[in-house]
C-alpha positions as CSV (number, residue, x, y, z in Angstrom):
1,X,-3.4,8.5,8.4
2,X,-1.1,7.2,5.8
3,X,2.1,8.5,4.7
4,X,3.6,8.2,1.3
5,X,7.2,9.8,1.5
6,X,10.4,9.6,-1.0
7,X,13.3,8.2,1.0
8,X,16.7,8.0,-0.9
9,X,14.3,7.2,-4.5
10,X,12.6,4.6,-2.4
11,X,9.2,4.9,-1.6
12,X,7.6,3.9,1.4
13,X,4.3,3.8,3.0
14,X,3.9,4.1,7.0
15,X,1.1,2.1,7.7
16,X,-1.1,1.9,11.2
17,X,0.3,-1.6,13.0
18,X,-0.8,-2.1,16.5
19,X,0.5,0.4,18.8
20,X,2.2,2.6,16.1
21,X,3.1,2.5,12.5
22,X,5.5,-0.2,10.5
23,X,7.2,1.3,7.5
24,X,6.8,-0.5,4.2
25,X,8.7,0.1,1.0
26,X,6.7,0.1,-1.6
27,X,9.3,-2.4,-3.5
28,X,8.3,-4.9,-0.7
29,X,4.1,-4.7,-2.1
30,X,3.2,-7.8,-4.1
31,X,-0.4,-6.5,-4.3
32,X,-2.9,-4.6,-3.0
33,X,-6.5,-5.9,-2.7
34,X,-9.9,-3.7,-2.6
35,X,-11.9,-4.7,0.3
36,X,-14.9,-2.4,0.0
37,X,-13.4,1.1,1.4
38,X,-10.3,-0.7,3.1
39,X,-7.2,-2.0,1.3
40,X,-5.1,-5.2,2.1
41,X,-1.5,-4.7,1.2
42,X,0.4,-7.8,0.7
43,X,4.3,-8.0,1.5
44,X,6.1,-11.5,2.2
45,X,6.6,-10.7,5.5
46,X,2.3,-10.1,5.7
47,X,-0.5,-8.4,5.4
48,X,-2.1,-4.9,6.2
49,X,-5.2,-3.6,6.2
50,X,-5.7,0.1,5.5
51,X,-8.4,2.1,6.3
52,X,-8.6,3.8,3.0
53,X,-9.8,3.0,0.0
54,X,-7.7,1.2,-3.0
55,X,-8.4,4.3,-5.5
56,X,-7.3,7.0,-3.0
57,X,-3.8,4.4,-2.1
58,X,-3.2,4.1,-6.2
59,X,-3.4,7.8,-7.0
60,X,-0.4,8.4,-4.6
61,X,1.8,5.1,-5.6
62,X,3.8,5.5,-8.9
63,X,2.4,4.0,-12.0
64,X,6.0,3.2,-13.1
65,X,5.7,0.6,-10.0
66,X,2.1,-0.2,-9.3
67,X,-0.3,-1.7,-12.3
68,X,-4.3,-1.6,-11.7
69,X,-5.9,-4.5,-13.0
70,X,-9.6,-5.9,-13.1
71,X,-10.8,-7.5,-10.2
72,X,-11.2,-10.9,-12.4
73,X,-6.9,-11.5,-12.5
C-alpha cells in the first residue's frame, strides 16, 4: 500500500523498497512513468516501481506540483 501524507507542507510518498518502505518527497519526483498498471517514479537518487497504476498515483498528488502530459513528450 502507498501512503500519501502532509508532513510540515511537504508531501511525501512511502513507497514498498525491499524489506520495508523508503519515504520520498514528492519535491524529489522528476517524473512518473505508466507502465501498464504499475508506475516508475523517478528521483535522482533512482527509481521505483509501484504497483498501482499512474491514474490512481496522480489523483492523490497535487496538480499545483505534478503536470500530466501525453505519452508522446
Amino acid at each position: 500500500m502507498n501512503l500519501i501524507r502532509p508532513d510540515s507542507s511537504t508531501l511525501s510518498i512511502f513507497v514498498p523498497f525491499k524489506d520495508g518502505y523508503e519515504r520520498i518527497f514528492t519535491r524529489d519526483i522528476l517524473f512518473a512513468k505508466a507502465s501498464g498498471s504499475y508506475t516508475l517514479i523517478q528521483t535522482e537518487s533512482g527509481s521505483f516501481l509501484l504497483s498501482t497504476n499512474l491514474g490512481k498515483l496522480s489523483e492523490k498528488l497535487t496538480q499545483a506540483t505534478f503536470l500530466r502530459v501525453h505519452k508522446s513528450y
